[in-house]
Each structure stands twice: as structure tokens, then as C-alpha cells.
Backbone of each chain as ProteinMPNN parsed JSONL, in Angstrom:
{"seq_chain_A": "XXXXXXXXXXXXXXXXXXXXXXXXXXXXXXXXXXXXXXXXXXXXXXXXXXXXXXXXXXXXXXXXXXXXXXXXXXXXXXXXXXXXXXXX", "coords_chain_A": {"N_chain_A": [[-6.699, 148.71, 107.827], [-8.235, 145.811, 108.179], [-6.79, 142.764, 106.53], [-8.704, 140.977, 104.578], [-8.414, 138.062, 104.683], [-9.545, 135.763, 102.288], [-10.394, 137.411, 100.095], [-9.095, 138.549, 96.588], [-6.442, 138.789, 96.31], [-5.139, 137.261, 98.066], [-5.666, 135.264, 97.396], [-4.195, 135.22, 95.062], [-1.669, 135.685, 95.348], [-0.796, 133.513, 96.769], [-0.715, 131.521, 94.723], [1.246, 132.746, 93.308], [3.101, 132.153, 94.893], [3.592, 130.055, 95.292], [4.155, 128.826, 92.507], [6.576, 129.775, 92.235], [7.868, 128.151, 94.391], [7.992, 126.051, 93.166], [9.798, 126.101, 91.124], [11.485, 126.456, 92.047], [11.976, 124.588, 93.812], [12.38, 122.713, 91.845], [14.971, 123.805, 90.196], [16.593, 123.252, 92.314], [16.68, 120.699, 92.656], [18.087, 119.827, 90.537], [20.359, 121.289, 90.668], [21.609, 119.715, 92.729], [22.82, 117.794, 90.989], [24.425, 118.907, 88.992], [26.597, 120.859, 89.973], [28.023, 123.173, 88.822], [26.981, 124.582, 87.407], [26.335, 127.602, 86.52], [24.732, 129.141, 85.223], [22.024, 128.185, 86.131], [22.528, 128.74, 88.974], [22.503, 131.112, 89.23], [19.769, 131.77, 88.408], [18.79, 130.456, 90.127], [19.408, 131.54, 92.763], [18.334, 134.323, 92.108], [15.288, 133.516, 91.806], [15.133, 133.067, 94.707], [15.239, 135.011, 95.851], [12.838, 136.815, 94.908], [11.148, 134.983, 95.554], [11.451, 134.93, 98.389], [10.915, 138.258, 98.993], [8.685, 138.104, 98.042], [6.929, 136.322, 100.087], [7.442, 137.83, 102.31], [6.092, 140.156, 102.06], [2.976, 139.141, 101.841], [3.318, 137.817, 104.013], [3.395, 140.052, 105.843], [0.601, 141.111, 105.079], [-1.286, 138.949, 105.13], [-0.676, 137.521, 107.575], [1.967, 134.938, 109.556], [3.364, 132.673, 107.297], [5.004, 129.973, 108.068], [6.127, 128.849, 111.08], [7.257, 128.904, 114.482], [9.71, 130.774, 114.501], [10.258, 131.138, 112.159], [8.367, 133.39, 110.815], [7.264, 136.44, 111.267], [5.325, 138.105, 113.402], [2.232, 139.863, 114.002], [0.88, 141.56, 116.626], [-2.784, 140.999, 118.015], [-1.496, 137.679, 118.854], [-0.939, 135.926, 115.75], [-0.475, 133.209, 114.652], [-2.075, 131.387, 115.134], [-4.761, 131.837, 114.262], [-7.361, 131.728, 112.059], [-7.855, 131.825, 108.242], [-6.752, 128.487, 108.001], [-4.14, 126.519, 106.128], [-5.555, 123.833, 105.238], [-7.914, 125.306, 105.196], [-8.32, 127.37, 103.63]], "CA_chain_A": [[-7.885, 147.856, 107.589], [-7.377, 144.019, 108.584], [-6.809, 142.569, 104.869], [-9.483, 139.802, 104.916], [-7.848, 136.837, 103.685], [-10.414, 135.186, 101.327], [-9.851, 138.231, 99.155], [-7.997, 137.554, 95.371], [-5.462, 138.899, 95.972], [-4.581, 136.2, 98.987], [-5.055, 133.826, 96.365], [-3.088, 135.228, 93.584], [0.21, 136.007, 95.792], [-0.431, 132.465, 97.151], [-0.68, 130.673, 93.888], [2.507, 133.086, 92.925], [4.54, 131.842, 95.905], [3.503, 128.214, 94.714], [4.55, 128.992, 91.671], [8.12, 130.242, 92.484], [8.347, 127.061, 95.309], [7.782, 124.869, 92.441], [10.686, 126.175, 90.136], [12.722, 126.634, 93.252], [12.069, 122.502, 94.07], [12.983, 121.727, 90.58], [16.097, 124.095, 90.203], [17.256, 122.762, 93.689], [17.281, 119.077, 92.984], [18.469, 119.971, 89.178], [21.504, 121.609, 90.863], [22.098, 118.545, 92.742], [23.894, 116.48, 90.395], [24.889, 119.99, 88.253], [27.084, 121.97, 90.828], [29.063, 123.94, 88.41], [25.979, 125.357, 86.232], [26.358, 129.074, 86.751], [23.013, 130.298, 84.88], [21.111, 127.414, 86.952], [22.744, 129.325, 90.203], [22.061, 132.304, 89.371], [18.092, 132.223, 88.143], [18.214, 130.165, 91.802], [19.341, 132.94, 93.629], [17.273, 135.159, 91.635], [14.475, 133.283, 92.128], [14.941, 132.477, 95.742], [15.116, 136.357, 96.409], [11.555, 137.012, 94.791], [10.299, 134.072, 96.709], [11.296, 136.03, 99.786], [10.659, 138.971, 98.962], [6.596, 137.789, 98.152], [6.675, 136.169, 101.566], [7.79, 139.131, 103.169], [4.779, 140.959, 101.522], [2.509, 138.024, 102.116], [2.741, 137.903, 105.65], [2.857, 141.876, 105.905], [-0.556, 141.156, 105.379], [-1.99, 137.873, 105.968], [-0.206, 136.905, 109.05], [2.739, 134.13, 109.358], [3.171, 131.732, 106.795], [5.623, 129.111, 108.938], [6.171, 129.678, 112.785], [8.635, 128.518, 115.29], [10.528, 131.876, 114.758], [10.184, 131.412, 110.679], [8.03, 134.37, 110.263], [7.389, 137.838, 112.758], [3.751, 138.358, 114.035], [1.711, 140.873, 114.913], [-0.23, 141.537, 118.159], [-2.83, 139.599, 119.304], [-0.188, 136.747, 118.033], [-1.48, 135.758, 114.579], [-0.249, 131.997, 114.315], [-3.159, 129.813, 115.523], [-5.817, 131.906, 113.656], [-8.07, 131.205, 110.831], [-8.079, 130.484, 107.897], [-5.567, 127.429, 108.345], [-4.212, 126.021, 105.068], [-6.893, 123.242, 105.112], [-9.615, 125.87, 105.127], [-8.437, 128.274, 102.417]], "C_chain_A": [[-7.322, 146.409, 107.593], [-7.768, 143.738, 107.313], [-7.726, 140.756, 105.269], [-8.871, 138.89, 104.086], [-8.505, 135.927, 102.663], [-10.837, 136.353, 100.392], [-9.355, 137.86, 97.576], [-6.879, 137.861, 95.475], [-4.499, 137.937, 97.274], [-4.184, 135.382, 97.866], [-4.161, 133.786, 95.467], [-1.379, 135.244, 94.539], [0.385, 134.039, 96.5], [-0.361, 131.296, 95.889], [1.178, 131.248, 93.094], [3.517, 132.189, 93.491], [4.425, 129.997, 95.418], [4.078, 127.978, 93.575], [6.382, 128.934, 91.631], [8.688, 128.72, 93.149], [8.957, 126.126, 94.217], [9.006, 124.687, 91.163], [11.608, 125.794, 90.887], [13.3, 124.912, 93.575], [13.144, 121.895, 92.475], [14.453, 122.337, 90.143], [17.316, 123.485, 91.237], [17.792, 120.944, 93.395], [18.087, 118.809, 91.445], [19.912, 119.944, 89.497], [22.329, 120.268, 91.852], [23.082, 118.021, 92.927], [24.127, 117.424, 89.28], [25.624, 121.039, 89.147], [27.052, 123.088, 90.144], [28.075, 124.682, 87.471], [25.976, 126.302, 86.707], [25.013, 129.161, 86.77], [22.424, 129.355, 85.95], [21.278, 128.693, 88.72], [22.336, 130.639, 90.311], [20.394, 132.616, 89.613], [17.397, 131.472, 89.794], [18.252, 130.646, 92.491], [18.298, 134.357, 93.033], [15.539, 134.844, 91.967], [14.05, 133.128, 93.729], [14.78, 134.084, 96.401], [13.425, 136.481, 96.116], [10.818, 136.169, 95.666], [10.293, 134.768, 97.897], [10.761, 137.241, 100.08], [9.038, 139.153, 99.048], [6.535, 137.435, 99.523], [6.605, 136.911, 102.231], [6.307, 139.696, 103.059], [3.482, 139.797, 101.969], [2.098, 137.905, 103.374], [2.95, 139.214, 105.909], [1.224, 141.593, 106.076], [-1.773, 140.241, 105.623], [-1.867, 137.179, 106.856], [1.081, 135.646, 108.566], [2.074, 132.757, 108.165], [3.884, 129.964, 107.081], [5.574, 129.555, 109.802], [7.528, 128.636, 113.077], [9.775, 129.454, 114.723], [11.033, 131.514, 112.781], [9.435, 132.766, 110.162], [7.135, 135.076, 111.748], [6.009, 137.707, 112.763], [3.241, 139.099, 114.547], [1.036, 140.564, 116.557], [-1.473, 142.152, 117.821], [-1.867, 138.338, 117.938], [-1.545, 136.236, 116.742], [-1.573, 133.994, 114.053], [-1.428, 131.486, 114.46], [-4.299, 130.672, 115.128], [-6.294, 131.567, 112.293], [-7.365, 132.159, 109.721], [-6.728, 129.884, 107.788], [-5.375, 126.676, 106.584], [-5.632, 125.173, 104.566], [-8.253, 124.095, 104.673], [-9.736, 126.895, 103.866], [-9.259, 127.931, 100.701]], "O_chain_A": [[-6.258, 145.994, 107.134], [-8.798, 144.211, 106.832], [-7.383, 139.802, 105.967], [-8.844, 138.993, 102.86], [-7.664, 135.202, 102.132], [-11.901, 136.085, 99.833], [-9.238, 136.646, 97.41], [-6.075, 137.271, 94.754], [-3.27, 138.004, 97.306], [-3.101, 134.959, 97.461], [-3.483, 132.839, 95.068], [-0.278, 134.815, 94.193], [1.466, 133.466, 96.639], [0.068, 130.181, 96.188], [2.013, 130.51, 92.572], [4.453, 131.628, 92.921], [5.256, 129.093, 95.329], [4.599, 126.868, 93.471], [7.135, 128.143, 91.063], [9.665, 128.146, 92.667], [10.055, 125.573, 94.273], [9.193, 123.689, 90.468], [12.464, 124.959, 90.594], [14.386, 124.331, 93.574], [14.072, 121.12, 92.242], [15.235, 121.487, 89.717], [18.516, 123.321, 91.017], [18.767, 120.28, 93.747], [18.628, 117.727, 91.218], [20.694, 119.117, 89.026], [23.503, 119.958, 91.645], [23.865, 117.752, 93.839], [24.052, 116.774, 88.237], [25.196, 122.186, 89.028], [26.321, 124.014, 90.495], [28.612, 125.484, 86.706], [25.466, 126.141, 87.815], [24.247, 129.234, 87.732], [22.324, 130.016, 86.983], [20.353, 129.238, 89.323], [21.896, 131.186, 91.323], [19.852, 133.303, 90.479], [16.336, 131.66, 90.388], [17.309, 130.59, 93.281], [17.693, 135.163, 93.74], [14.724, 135.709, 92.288], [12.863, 133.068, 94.051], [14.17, 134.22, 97.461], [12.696, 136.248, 97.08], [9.957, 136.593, 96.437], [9.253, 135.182, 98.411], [10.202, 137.459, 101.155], [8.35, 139.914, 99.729], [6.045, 138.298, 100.252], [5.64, 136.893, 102.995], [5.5, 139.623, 103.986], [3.201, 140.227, 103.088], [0.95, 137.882, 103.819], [2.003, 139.405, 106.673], [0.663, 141.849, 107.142], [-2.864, 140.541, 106.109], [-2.652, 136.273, 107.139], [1.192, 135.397, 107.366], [0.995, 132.165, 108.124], [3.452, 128.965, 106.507], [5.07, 130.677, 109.862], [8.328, 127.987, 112.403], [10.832, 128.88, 114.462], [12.174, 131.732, 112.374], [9.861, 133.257, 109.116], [6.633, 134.56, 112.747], [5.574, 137.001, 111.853], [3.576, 139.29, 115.716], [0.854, 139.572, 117.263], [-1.584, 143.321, 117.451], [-1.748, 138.309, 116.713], [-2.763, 136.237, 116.922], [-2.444, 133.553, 113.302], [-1.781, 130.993, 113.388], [-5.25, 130.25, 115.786], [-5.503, 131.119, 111.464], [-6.549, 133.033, 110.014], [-5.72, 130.545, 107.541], [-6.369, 126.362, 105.93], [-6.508, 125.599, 103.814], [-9.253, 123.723, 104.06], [-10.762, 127.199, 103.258], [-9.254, 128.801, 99.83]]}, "seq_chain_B": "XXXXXXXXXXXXXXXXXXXXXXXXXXXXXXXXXXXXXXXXXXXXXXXXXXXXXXXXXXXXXXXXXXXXXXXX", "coords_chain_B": {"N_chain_B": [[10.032, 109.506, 67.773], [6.728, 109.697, 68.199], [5.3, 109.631, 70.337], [5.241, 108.674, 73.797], [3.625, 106.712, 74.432], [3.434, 103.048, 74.431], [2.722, 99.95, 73.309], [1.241, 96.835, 74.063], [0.23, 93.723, 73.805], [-1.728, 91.736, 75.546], [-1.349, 88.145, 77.361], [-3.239, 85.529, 75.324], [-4.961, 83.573, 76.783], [-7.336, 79.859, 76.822], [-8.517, 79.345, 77.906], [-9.244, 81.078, 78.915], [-11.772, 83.188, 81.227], [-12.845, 86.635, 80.494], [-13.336, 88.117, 77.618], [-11.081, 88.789, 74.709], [-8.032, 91.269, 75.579], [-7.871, 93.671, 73.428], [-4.911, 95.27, 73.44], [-2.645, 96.726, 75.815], [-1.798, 99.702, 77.24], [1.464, 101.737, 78.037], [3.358, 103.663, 79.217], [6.405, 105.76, 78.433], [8.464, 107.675, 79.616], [10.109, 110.683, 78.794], [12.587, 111.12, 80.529], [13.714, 108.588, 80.466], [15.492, 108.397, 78.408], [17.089, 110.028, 79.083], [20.342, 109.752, 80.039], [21.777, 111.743, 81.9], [21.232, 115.086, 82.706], [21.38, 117.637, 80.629], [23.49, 120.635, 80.617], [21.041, 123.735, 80.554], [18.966, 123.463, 79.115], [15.932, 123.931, 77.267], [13.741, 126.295, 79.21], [10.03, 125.934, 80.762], [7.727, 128.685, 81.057], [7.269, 130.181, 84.13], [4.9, 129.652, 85.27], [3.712, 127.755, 83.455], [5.087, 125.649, 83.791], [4.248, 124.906, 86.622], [2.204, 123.794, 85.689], [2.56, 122.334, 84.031], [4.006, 120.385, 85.37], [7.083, 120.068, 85.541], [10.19, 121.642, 84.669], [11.414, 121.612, 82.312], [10.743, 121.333, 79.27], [11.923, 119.311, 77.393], [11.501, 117.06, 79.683], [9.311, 116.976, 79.715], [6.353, 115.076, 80.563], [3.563, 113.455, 79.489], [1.689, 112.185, 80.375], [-1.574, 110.989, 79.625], [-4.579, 111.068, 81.374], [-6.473, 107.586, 81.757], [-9.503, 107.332, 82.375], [-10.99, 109.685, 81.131], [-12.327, 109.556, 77.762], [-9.64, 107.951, 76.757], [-8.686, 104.437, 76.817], [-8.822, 101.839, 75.355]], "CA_chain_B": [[8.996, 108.604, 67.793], [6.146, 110.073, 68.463], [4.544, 109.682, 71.679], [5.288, 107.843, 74.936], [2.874, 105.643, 74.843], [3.896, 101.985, 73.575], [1.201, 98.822, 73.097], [1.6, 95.213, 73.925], [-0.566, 92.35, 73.791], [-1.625, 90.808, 77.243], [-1.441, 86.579, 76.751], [-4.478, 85.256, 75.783], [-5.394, 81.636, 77.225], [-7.99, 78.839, 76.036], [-9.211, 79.099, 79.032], [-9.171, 82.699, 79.834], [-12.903, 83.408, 81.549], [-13.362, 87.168, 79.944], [-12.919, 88.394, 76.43], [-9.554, 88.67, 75.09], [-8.081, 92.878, 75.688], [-6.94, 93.943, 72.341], [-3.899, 95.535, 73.8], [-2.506, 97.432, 76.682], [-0.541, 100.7, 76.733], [2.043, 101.827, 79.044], [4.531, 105.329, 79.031], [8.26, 105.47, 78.37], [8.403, 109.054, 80.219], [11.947, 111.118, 78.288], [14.006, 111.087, 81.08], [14.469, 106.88, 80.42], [16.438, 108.603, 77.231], [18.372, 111.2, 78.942], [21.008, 109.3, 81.108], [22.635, 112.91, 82.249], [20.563, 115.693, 82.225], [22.647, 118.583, 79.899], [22.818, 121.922, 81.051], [21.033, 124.892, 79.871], [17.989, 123.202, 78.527], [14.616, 125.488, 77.412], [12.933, 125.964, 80.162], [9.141, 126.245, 80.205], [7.52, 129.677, 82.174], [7.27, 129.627, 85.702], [3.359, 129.365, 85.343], [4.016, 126.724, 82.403], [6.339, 125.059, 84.936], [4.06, 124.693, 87.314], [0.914, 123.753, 85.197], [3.176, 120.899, 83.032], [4.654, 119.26, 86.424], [8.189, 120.35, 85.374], [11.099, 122.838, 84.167], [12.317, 121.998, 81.136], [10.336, 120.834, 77.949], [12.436, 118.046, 77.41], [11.261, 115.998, 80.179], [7.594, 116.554, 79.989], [5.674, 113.713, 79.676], [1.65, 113.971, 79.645], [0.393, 110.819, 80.862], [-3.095, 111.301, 79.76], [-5.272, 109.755, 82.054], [-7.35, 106.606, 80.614], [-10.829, 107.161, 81.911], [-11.925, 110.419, 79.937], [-11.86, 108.794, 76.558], [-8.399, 106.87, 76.652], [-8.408, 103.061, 77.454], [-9.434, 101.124, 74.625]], "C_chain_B": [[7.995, 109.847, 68.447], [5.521, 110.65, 69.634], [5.29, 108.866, 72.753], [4.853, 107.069, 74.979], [3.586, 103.992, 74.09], [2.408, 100.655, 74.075], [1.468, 97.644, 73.366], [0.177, 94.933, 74.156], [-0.662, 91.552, 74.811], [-1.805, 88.93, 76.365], [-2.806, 86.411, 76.779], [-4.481, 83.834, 75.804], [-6.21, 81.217, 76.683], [-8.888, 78.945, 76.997], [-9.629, 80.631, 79.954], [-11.113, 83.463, 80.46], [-13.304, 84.955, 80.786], [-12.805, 87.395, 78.714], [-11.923, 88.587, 76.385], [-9.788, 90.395, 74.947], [-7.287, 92.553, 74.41], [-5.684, 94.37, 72.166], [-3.881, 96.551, 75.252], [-1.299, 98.551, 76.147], [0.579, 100.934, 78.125], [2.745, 103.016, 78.419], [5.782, 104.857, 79.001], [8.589, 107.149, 78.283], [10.249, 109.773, 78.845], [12.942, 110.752, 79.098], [14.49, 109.291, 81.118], [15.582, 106.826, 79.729], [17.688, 109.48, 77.776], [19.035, 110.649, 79.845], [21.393, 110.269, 82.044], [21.928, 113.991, 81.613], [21.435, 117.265, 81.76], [22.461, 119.912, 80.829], [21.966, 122.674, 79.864], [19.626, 124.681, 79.253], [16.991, 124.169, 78.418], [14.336, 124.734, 78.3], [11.39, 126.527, 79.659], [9.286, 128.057, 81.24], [7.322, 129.364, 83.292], [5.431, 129.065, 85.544], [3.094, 127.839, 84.695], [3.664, 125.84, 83.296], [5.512, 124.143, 85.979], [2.632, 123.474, 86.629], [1.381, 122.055, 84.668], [3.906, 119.806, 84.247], [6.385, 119.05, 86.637], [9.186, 121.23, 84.495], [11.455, 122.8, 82.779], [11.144, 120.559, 80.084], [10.341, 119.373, 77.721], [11.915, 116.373, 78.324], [9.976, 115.717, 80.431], [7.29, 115.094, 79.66], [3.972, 113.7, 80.313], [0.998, 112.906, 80.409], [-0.804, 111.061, 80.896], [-3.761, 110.282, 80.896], [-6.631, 109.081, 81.355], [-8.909, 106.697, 81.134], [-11.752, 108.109, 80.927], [-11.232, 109.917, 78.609], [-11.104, 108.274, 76.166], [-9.244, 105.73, 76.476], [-8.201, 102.113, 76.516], [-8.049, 101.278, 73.433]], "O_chain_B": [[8.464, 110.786, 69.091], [5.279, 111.836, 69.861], [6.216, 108.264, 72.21], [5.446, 106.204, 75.623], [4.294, 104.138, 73.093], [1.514, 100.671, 74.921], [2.29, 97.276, 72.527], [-0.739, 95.65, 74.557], [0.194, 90.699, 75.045], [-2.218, 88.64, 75.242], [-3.559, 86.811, 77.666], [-4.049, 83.081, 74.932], [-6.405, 81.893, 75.673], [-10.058, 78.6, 76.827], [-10.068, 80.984, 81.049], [-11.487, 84.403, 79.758], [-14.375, 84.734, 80.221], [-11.692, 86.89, 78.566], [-11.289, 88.684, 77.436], [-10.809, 90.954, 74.547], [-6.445, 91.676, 74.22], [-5.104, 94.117, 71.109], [-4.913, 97.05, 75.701], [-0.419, 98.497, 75.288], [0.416, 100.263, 79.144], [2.676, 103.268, 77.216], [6.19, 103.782, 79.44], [8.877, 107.769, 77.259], [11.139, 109.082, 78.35], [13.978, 110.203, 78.721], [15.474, 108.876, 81.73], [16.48, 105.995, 79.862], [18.797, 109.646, 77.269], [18.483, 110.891, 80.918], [21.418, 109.824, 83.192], [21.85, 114.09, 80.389], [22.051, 117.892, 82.622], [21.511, 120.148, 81.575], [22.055, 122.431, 78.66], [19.062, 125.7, 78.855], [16.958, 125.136, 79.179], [14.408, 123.522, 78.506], [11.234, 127.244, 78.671], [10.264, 128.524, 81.824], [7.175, 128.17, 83.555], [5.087, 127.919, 85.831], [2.449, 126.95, 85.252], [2.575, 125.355, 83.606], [5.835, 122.984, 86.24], [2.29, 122.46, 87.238], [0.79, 120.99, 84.846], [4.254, 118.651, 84.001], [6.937, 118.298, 87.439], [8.705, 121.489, 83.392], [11.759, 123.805, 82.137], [10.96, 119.356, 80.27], [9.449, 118.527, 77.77], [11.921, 115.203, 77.943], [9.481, 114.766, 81.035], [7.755, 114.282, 78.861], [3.523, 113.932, 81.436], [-0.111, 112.917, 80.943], [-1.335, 111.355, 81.967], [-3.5, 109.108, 81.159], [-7.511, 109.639, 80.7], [-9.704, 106.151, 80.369], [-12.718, 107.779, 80.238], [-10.025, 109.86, 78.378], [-11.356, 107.816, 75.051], [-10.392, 105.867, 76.053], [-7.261, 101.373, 76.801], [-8.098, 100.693, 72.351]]}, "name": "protein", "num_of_chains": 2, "seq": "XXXXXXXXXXXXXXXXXXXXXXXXXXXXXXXXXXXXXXXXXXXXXXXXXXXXXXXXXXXXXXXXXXXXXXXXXXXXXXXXXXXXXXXXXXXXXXXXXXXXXXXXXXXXXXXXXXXXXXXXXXXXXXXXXXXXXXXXXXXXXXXXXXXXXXXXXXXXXXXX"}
């Protein structure tokens, strides 16, 4: 069944992955000017796996979330259809 | 100290065309205090995290905004 994207559960895995980005941004520029912080490295690799891992799942079923050979696509190609960030 | 916020007194002239402002406020965010940010700090939740504008407690800072009931 084509998973209609204006669904909740689009929204919830996309407010997740926003979620995760947003630790990910702030662990990333934390580490920086903190190389040597272990736990920081770790909960960043920890975190940066779940981030992937949702994506993975994510576009499983709502189609690519980057392109230019960032994320796989079904057939008929999936990139240039609706809804487009803007429209969600 | 309390809050972020701090108060001054704009100049008032002799000549100044509207009423004088009783004061102005302005922010003095945490991180002005933390030269070097430590490790290990609490962090908030990821949801928190996202909701407060940043990771760790320490550097929140609220900036209410002044038109719902601030300004004055």
C-alpha cells in the first residue's frame, strides 16, 4: 500500500529526525573545540547511527530524503514528486 | 544573579520631542560567562534540546520576546 505521506506518522519520524539533526548540529560543533571528550564521541556516534538508521526507515517509505546518489529510489523514480518540503 | 536581563536608562534631552522611556532592557546570554565550555555538562532531552534551542542547561538563555506583555 503506497504510505500516503500526510499521514502522522510522516510527521512524527520527521519531527524525530529533526530532533536527532538538532543534537547531532550541537554535539558536532561542541566537539569542535573538545576533540578529546570521549562520552561527547560516543553519544555522537550513537546518535549519528539512530539518525541513520530513521532515515533508512523514512525513505523505505516516503521516498528519498536528499538525492544526487544520497538516498536509493524506487520505480517510477521518486525524487521530483510531491509533497516537496515546502508543501508538507 | 538572577536573570539575563539587565536595565539602563536611555539619555534624556531638554529637547527630546517624545516622552522620556523609563528604561531599556537588554540580555547577557551565559555563554558571555563561560570562556571554555567544560566537558560533561547536563544535558537537556533530545526533545528538550530541541524545544530550548540548545544541549546543555547551562547555556540556555530565554530571550522572552517583548511584544506579548514584556516591554515596559
Amino acid at each position: 500500500m503506497e504510505a500516503n505521506p500526510c499521514d502522522q506518522r510522516y510527521y512524527e519520524m520527521l519531527e524525530q529526525l529533526q530532533t536527532l539533526d538538532f543534537a547531532l548540529v550541537e554535539l558536532n560543533l561542541y566537539l569542535n573545540t573538545h576533540p578529546d571528550d570521549l562520552r561527547s564521541i560516543e553519544q555522537f556516534n550513537q546518535l549519528t547511527q539512530e539518525r541513520t538508521k530513521l532515515a533508512n526507515q523514512f525513505q523505505e517509505l516516503y521516498g528519498p530524503l536528499q538525492n544526487f546518489g544520497r538516498a536509493y529510489s524506487k520505480c517510477p523514480w521518486e525524487w521530483n514528486q510531491t509533497p516537496w518540503p515546502w508543501q508538507v | 544573579m538572577e536573570s539575563q536581563l539587565r536595565r539602563y536608562t536611555p539619555f534624556r534631552g531638554p529637547f527630546d520631542p517624545c516622552p522620556p522611556v523609563p528604561f531599556k532592557t537588554y540580555v547577557v546570554p551565559p555563554n558571555q560567562f563561560i570562556t571554555f565550555q567544560p566537558p560533561d555538562l547536563p544535558q537537556f532531552s533530545l526533545q528538550e534540546a530541541l524545544k530550548y534551542g540548545t544541549l546543555w542547561p547551562a547555556l540556555f538563555s530565554p530571550y522572552e520576546s517583548k511584544c506579548k506583555g514584556g516591554g515596559k
